[in-house]
Each structure stands twice: as structure tokens, then as C-alpha cells.
Jmol script that loads the backbone (N, CA, C; Angstrom):
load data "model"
ATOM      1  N   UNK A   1    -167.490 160.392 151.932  1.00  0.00           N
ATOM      2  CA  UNK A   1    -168.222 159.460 151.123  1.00  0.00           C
ATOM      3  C   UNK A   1    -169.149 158.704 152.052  1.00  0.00           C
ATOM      4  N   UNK A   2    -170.469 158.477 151.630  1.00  0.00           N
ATOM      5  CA  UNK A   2    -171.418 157.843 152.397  1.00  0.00           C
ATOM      6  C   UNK A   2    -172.079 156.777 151.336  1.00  0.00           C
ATOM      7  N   UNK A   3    -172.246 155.856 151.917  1.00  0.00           N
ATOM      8  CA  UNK A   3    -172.781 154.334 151.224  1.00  0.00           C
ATOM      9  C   UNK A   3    -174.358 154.157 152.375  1.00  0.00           C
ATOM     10  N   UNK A   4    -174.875 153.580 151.824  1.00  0.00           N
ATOM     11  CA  UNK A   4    -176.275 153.379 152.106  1.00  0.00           C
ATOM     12  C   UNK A   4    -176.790 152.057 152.114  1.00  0.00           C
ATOM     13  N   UNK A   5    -176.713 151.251 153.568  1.00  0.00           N
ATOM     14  CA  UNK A   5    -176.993 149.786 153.409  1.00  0.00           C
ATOM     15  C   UNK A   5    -175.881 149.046 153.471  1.00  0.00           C
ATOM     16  N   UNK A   6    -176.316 147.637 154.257  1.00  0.00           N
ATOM     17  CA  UNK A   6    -175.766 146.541 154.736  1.00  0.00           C
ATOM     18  C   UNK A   6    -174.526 146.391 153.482  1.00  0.00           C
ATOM     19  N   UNK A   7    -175.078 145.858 152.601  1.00  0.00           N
ATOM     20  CA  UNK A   7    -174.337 145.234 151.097  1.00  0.00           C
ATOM     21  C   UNK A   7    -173.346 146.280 150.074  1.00  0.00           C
ATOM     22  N   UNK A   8    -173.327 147.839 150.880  1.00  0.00           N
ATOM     23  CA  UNK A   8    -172.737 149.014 150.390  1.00  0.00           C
ATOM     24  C   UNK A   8    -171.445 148.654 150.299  1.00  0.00           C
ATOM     25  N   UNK A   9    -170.022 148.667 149.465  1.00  0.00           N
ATOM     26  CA  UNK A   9    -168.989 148.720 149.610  1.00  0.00           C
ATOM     27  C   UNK A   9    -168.089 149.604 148.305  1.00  0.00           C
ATOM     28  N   UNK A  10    -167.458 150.465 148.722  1.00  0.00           N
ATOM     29  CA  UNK A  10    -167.192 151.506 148.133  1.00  0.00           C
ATOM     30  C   UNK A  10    -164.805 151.162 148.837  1.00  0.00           C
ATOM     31  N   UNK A  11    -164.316 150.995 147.527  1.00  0.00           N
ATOM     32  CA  UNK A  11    -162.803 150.658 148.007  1.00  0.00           C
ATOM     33  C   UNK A  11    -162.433 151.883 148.654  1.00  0.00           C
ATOM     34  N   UNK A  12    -161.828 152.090 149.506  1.00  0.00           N
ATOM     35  CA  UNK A  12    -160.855 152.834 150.312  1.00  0.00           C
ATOM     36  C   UNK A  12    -160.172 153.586 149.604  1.00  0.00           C
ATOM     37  N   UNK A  13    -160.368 155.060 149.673  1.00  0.00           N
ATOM     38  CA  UNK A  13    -159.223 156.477 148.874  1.00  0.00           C
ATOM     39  C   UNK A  13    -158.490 156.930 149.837  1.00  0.00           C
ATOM     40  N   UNK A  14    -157.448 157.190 150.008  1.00  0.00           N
ATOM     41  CA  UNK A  14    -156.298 157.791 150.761  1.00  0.00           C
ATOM     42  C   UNK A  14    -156.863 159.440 150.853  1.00  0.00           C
ATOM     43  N   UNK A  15    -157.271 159.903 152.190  1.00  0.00           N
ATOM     44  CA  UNK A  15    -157.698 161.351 152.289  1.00  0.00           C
ATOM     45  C   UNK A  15    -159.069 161.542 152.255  1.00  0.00           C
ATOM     46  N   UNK A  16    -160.012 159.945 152.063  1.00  0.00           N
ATOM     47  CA  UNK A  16    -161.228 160.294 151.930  1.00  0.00           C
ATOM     48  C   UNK A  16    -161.972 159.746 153.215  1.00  0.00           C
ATOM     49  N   UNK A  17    -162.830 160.339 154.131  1.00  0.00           N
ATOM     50  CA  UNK A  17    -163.582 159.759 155.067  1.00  0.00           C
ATOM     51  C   UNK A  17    -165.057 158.880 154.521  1.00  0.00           C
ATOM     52  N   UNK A  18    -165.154 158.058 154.954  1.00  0.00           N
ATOM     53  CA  UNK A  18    -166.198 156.703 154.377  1.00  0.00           C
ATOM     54  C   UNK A  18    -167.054 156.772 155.557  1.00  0.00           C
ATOM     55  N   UNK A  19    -168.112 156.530 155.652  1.00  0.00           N
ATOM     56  CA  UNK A  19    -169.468 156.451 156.771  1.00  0.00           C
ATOM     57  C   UNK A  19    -170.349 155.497 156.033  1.00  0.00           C
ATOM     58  N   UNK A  20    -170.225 153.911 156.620  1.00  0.00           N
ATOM     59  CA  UNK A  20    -171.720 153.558 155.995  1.00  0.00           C
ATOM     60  C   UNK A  20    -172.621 153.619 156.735  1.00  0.00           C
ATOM     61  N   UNK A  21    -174.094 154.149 156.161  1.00  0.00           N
ATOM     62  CA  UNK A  21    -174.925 153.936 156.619  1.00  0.00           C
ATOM     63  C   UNK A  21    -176.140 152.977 156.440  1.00  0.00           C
ATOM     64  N   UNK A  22    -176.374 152.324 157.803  1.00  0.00           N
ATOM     65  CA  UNK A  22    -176.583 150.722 157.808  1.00  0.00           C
ATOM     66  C   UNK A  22    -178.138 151.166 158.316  1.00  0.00           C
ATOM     67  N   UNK A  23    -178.869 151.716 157.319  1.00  0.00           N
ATOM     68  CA  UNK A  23    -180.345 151.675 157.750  1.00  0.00           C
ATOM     69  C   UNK A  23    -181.673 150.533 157.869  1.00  0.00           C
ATOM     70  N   UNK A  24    -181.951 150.747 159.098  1.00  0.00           N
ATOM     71  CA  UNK A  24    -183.218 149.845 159.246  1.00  0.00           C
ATOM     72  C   UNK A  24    -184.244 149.311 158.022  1.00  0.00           C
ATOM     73  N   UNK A  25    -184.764 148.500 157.716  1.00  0.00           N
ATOM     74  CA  UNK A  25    -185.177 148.294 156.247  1.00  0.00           C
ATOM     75  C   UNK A  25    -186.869 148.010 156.993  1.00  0.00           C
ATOM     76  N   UNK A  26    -187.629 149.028 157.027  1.00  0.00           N
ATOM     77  CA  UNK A  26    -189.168 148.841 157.869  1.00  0.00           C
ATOM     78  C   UNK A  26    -189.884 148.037 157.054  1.00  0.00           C
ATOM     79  N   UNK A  27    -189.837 147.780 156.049  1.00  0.00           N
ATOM     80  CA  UNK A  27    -190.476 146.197 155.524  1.00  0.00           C
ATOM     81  C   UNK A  27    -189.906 144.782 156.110  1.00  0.00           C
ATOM     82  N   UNK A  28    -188.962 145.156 156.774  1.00  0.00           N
ATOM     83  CA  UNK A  28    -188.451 143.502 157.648  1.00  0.00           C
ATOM     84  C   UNK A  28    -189.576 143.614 158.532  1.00  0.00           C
ATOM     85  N   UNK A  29    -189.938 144.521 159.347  1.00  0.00           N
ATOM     86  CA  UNK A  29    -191.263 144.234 160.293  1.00  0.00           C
ATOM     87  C   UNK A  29    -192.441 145.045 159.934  1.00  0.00           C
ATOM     88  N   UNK A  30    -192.758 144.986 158.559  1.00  0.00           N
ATOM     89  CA  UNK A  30    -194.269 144.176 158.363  1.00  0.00           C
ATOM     90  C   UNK A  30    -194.651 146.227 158.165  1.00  0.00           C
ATOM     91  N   UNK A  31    -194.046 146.989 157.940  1.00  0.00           N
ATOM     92  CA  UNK A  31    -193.769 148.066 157.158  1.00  0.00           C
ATOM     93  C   UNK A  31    -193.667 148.546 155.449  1.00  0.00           C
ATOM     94  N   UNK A  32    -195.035 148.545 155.016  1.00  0.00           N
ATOM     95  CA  UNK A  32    -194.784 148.979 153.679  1.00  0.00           C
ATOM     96  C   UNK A  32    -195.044 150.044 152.851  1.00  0.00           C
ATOM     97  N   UNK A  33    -195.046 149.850 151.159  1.00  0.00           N
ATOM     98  CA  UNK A  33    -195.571 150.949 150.771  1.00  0.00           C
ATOM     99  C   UNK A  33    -195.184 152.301 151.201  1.00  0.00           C
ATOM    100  N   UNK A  34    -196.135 153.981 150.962  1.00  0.00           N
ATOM    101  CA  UNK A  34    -195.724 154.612 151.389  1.00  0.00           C
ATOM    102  C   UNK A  34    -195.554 155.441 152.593  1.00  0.00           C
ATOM    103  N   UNK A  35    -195.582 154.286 153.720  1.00  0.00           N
ATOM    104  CA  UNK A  35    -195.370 154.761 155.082  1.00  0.00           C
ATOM    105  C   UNK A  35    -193.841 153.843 155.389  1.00  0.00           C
ATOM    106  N   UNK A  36    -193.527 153.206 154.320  1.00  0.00           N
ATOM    107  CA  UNK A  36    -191.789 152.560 154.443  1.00  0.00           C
ATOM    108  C   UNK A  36    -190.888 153.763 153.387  1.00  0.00           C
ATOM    109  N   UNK A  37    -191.425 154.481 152.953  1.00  0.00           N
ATOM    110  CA  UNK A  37    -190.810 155.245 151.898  1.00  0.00           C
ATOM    111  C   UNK A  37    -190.502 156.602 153.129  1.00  0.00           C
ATOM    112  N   UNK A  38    -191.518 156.861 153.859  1.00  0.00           N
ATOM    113  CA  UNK A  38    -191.669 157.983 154.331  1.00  0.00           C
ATOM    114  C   UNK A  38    -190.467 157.588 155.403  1.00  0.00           C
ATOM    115  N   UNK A  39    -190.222 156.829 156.445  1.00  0.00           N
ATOM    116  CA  UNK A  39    -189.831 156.271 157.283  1.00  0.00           C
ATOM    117  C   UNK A  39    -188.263 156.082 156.659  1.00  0.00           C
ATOM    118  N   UNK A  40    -187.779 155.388 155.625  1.00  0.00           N
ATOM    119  CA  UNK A  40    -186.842 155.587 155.106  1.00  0.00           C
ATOM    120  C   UNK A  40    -186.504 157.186 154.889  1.00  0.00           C
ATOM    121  N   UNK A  41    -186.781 158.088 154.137  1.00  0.00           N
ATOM    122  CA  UNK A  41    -186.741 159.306 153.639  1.00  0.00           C
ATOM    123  C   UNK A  41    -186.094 159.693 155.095  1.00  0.00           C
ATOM    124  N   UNK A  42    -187.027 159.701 156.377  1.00  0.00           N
ATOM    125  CA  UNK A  42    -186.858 160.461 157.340  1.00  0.00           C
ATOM    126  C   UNK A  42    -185.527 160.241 157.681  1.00  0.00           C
ATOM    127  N   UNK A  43    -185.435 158.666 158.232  1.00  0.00           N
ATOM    128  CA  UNK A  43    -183.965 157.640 158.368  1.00  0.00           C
ATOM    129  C   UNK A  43    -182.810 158.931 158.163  1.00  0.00           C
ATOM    130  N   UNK A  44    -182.612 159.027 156.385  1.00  0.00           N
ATOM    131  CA  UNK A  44    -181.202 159.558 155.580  1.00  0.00           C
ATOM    132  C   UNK A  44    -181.287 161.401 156.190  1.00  0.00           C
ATOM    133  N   UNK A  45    -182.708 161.785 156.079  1.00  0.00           N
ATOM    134  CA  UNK A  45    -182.707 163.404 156.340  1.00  0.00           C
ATOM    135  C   UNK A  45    -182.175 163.502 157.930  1.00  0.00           C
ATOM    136  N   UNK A  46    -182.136 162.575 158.769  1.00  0.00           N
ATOM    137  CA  UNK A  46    -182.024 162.993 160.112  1.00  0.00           C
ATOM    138  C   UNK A  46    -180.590 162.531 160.005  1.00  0.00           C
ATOM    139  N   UNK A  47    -179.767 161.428 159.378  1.00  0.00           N
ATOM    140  CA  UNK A  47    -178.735 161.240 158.972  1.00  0.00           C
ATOM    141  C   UNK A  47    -177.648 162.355 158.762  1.00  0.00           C
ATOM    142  N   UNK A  48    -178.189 162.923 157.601  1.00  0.00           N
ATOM    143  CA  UNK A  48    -177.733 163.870 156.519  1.00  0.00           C
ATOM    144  C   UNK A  48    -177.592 165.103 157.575  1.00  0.00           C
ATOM    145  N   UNK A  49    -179.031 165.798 158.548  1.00  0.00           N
ATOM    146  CA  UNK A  49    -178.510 166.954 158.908  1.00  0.00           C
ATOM    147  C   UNK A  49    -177.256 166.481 160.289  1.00  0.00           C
ATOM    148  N   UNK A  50    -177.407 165.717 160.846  1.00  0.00           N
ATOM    149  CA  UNK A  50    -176.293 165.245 161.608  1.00  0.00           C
ATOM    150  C   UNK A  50    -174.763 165.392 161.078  1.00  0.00           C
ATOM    151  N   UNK A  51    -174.775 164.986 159.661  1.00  0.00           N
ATOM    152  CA  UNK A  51    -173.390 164.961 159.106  1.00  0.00           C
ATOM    153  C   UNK A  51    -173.319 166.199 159.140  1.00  0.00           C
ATOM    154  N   UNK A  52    -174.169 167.004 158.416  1.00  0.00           N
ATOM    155  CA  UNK A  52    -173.613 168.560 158.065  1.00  0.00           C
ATOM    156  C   UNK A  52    -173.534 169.343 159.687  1.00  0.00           C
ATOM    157  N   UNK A  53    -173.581 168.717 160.802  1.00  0.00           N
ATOM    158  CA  UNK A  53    -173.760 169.339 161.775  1.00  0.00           C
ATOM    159  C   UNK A  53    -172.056 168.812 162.105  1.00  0.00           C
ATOM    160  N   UNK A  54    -171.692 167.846 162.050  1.00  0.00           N
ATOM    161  CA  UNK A  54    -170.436 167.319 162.585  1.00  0.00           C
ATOM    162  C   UNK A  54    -169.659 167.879 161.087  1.00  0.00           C
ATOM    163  N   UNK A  55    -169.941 168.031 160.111  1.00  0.00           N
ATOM    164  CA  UNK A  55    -168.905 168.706 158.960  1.00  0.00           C
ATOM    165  C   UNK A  55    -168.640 169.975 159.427  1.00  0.00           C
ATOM    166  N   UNK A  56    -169.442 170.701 159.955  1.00  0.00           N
ATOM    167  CA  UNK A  56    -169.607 172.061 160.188  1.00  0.00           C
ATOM    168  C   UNK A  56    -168.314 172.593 161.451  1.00  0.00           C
ATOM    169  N   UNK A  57    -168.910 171.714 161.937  1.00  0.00           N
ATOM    170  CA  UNK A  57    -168.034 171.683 163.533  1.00  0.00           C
ATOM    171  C   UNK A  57    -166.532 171.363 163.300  1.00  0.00           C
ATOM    172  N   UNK A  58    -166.177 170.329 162.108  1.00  0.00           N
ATOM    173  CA  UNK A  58    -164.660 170.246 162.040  1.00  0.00           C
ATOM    174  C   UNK A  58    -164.130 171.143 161.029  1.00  0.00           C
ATOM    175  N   UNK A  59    -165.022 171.474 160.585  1.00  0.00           N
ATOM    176  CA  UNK A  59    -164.327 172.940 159.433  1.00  0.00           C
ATOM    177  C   UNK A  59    -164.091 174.090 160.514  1.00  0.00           C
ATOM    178  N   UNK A  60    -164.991 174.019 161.301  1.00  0.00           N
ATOM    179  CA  UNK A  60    -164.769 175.302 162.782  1.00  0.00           C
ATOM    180  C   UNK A  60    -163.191 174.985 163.290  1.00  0.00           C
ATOM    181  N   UNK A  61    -163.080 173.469 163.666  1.00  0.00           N
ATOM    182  CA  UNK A  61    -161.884 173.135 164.850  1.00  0.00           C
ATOM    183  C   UNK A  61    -160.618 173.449 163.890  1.00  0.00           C
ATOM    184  N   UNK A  62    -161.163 173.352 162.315  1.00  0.00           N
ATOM    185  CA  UNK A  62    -160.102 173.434 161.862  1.00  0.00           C
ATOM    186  C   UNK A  62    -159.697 174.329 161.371  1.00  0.00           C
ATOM    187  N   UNK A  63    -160.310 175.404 161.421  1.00  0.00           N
ATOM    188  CA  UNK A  63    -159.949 177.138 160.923  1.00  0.00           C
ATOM    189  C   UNK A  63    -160.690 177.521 159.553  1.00  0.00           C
ATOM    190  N   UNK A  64    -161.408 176.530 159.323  1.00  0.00           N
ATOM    191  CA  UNK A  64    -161.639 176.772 157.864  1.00  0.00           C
ATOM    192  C   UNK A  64    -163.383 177.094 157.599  1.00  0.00           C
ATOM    193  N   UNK A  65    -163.310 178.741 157.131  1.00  0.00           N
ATOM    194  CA  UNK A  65    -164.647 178.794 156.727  1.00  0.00           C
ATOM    195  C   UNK A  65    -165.787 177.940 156.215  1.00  0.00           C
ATOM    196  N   UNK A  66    -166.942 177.785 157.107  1.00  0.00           N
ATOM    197  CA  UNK A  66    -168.242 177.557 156.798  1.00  0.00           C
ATOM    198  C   UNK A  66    -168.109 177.862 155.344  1.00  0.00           C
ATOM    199  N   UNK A  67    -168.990 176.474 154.541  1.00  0.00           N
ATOM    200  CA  UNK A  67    -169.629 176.660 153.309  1.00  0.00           C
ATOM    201  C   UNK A  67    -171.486 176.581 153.395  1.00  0.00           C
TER     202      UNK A  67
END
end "model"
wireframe off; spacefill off
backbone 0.3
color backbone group
């Protein structure tokens, strides 16, 4: 489970791994419009392939076929 932002809170499941992600907000320094959209977007995609890179790797350690 992944939450998105400071104010994210999602209760605790027994068996479930939680990651928040606490992204930079580029309109705090003077960042808007759609070069804060783009900049965000990038933020979660470089995020996202990271996770599936570390998901990948513990389905390996753990014997269990790649999806």
C-alpha cells in the first residue's frame, strides 16, 4: 500500500507493507501550472519504477515467480 503526501494516513493491516510517499510539492518554490504537473508526474513514475524494481527483487529472494 502506498499513500501520497505529508497528510496521507491509511490504518495499519496485519500482512500489509505501507510506504508513504512524502513528495516535494514544486509550487512551495514558486513552481506552477503545467511544469508543477509535469515535475510531480515524474516525482511518482521514478517512484513507482523503483518499487516494481525492489517488488521484483523480493519475489526473486523469495522463490516466487515474476508477474
Amino acid at each position: 500500500m502506498v499513500t501520497l503526501g505529508r497528510e496521507a494516513h491509511v490504518d495499519p493491516v496485519a500482512g500489509t507493507r505501507f510506504e508513504n510517499w512524502d513528495t516535494d510539492e514544486p509550487s512551495e518554490h514558486g513552481t506552477d501550472g503545467i511544469e508543477r504537473m509535469r515535475l510531480i508526474r515524474d516525482d511518482i513514475a521514478t517512484r513507482v519504477a523503483d518499487l516494481l524494481v525492489r517488488m521484483t527483487a523480493r519475489q526473486s529472494e523469495d522463490g516466487l515467480p515474476a508477474t
